[in-house]
C-alpha positions in Angstrom: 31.6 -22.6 31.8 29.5 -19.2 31.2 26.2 -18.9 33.1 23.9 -18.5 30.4 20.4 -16.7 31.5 16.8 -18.9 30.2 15.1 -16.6 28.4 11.3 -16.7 28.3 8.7 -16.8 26.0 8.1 -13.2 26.0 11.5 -12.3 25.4 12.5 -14.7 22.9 9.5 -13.4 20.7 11.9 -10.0 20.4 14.6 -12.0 18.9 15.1 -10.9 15.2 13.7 -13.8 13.1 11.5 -14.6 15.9 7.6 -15.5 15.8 5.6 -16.3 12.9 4.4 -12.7 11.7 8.0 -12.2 10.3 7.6 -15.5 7.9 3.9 -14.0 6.5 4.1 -14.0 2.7 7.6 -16.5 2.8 7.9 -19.7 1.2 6.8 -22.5 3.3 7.9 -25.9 3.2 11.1 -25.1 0.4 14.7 -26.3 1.5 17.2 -24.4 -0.7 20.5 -26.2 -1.8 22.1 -28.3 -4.1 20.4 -31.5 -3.5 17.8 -33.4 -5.3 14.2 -31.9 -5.3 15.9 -28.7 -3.3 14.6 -24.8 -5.0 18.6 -23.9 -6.5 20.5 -21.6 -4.3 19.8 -18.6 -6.6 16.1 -18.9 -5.4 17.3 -18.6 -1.9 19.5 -15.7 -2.8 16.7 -13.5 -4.4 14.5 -14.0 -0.9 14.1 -10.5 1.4 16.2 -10.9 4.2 13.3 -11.6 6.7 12.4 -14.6 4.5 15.9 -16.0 4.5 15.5 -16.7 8.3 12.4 -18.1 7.7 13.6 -21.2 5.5 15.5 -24.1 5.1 18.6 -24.0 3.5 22.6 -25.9 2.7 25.5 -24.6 3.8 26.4 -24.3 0.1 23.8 -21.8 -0.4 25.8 -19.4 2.2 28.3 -16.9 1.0 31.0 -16.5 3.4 29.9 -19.3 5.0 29.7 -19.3 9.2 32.0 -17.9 11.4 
């Protein structure tokens, strides 16, 4: 098994999509997908990219899905 360093606090605020001051001005409490009482998948599409991480959202809203 790989040895896989803890990161701490400080450092895991660096991590793209990390900390709240990248979800200022993003939807809050929306889950995107194809379920009832979900925003449609379209909405999710049309988000800036530094909202996308900042949301919940289906598999089916993915292109490409996950490799």
């Amino acid at each position: 098994m790989k040895n896989l360093k803890k990161l701490n606090r400080k450092e895991l605020q660096t991590l793209q999509g990390a900390g709240p001051a990248t979800c200022t001005g993003c939807p809050k409490n929306t889950t995107y997908g194809n379920n009832p009482g979900d925003a449609p998948c379209e909405a999710f599409q049309m988000l800036p990219d530094r909202c996308k991480m900042c949301v919940i959202v289906d598999m089916s809203c993915m292109s490409g899905g996950v490799s």
